[in-house]
N, C-alpha and C positions, 0 to 999 in steps of 0.2 A: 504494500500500500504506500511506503515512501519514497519509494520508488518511483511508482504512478504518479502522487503529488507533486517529487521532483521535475520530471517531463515534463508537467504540464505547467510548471512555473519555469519552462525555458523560454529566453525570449523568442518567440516568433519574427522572424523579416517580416518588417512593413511594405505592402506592393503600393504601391500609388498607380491610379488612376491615369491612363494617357491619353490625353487628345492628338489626335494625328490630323494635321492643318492639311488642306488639299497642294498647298507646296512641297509637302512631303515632309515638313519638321513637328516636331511630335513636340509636347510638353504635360510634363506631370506633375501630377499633383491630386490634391482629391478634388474632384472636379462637383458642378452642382449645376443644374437647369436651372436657368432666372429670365427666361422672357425670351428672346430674341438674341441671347448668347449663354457662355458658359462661364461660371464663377469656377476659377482654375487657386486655390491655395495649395502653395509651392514653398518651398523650404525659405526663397527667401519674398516672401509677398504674397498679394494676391493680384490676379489682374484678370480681368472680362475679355474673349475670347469671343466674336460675331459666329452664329453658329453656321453663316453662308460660308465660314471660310474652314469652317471645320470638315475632315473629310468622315472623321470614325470618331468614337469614344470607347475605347478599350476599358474595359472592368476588369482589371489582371486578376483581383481575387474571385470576383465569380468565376473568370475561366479557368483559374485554378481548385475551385472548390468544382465546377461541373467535372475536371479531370477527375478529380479525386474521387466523385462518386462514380464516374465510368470505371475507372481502374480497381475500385473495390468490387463492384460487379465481374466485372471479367476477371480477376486474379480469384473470388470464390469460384465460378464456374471451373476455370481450369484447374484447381482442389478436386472440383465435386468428379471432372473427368478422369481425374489419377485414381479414386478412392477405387479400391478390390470390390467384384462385386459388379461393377457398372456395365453393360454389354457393349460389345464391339461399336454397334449403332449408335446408343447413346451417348459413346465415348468420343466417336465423331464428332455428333450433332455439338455438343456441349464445347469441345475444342472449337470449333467454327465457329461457334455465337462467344466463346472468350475470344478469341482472334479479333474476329472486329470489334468487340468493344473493348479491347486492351488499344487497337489499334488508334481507335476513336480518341481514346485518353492519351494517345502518343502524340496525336496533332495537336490536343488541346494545349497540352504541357507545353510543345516544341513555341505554339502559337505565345502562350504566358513567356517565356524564355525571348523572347524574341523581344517585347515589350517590357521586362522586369530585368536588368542589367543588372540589379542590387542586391537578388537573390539566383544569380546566375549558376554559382559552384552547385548551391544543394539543387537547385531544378536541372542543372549537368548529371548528377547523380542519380534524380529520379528517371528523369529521360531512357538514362543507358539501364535502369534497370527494369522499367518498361518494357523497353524495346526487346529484352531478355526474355522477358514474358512472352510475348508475341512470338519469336522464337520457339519457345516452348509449344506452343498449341500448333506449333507446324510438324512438330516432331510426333513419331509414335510415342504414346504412353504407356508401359509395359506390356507384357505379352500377349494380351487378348486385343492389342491397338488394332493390328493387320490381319484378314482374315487370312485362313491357312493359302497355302500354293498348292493346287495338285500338283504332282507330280509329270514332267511332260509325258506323252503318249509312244509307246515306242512306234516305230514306224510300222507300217504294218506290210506283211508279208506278201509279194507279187504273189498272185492266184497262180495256181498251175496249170499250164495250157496244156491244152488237149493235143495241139499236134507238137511235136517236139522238132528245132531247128538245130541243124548239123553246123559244127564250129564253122571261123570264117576260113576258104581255106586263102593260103599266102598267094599274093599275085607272083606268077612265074615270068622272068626276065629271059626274054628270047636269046638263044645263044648265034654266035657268029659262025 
């Protein structure tokens, strides 16, 4: 239990909020709707923002919380597809639908990482261990993953013919 307490009095990265300007320069901060622009407070000020010139409003921590509940889904599914016990079929199906939603949580992250500069190393971290996952649900998952291989057919044996042909014989080379 103090353990649990400890974590959870770690500090968290703060994400801030990005506006992406239709010029292409971004500024962040926690941003807010007031009318006909954006109230942008920024580490140093605050300043109003026309929202004709804004191009997006990046929410870095919803897209990181959306990640987070995709990747919790898709990391239990591929559990539930390892557990002994689950048929070949089901262990397909369940690998397929964690793939994409692991998948789903890999772009959202990559998408956060791209807009969040300040929590780059641990969202670096998450990413590649995602992507791991993903990985995983491509692979077989123990032995009942792959259905069995028959065995190839041996060839099967020319029918015996009813009339039988005499060897070939050698062509004979005229003498001088």
């Amino acid at each position: 239990l103090a353990a649990l307490l400890g974590a959870a009095l770690l500090p968290v990265p703060v994400t801030s909020d990005v506006l992406v300007l239709k010029d292409g320069k971004r500024v962040e901060g926690d941003v807010q709707e007031e009318g006909d622009a954006y109230k942008v407070v920024t580490k140093y000020g605050t300043l109003s923002v026309q929202k004709d010139l804004v191009a997006r409003v990046v929410k870095v921590e919803a897209l990181l919380n959306e990640a987070r509940s995709f990747r919790v889904g898709g990391s239990a599914l591929l559990e539930e597809a390892q557990k002994p016990g689950v048929t070949a079929a089901e262990r397909k199906a369940k690998l397929a639908s964690a793939g994409e939603t692991l998948k789903e949580a890999l772009e959202l992250f990559k998408e956060a990482r791209a807009f969040s500069p300040a929590t780059e190393t641990g969202l670096d971290n998450v990413i590649a261990a995602v992507a791991r996952e993903v990985e995983r649900c491509q692979e077989p998952a123990g032995p009942d993953a792959l259905s069995p291989v028959a065995p190839p057919k041996a060839p099967a044996a020319a029918p015996a013919s009813p009339v039988s042909t005499p060897p070939p014989v050698p062509a004979s080379v005229p003498s001088k």
